[in-house]
N, C-alpha and C positions, 0 to 999 in steps of 0.2 A: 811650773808657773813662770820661772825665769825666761824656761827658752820660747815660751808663748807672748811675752813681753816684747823678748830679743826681734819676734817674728815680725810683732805690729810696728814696733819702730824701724825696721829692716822695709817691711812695704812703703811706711810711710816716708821713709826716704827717699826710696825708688820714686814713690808716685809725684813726689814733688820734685824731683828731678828730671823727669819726664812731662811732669806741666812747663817745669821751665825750658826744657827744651823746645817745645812746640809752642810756647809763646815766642819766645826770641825766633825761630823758624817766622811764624807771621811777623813779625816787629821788621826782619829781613828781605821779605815780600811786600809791605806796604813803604820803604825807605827805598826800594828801585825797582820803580813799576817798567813793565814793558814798553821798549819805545814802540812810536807808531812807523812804522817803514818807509824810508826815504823816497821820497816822490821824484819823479822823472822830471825835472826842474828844465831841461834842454826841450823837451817835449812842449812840456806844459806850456811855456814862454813862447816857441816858436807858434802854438794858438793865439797865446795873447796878443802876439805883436805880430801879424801875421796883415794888418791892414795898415800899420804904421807908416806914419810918410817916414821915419827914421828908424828900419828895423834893427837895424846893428845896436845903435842905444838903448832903446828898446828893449830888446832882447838882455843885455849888461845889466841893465839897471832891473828887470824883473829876475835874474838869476841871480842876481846882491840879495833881492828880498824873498823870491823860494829858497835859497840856500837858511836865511835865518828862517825864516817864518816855519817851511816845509808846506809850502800851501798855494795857492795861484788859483784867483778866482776866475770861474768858466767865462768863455763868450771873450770880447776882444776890448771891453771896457766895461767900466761901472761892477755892480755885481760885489762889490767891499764887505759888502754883510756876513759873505761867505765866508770867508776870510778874515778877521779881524786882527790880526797882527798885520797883514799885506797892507789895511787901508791906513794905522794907524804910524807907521815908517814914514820920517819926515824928513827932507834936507836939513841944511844949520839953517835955511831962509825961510823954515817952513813950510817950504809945501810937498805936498806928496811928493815920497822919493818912487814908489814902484807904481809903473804903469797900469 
């Protein structure tokens, strides 16, 4: 009768040791999710600003905001929707910093 006792609290150990490890496993998976893959920010930019009467700046100032953002909305203006950190990036004067 003892060592039948010894048994269930010897499982019941285990079992609960093994829940907590495969919680703490998820807790570790949901605290650093996968990034999403750096985007071709030289590419991307040389689209954007590709009609620009100033591409050199142009091109600076949309690689300050695909560097933070990691985003660059299609086409060579407008399009912010896509993007919502690229349209929301302001100078100190306010207004839009990335092209």
């Amino acid at each position: 009768m003892a060592s039948s006792k010894a048994f269930v609290v010897a499982s019941l150990v285990i079992s609960l040791l093994l829940l907590l490890h495969h919680i703490v496993e998820a807790d570790e998976a949901l605290a650093s999710p996968a990034q999403a893959p750096q985007m071709d920010c030289g590419g991307a930019c040389s689209a954007r600003c590709r009609l620009s009467s100033r591409p050199r700046l142009c091109k600076r100032a949309c690689g300050s905001c695909c560097a933070r953002c990691n985003c660059v909305p299609p086409g060579t203006s407008g399009n912010y929707e896509v993007c919502p950190c690229y349209a929301n990036l302001t100078t100190r004067a306010g207004q839009h910093k990335c092209p």
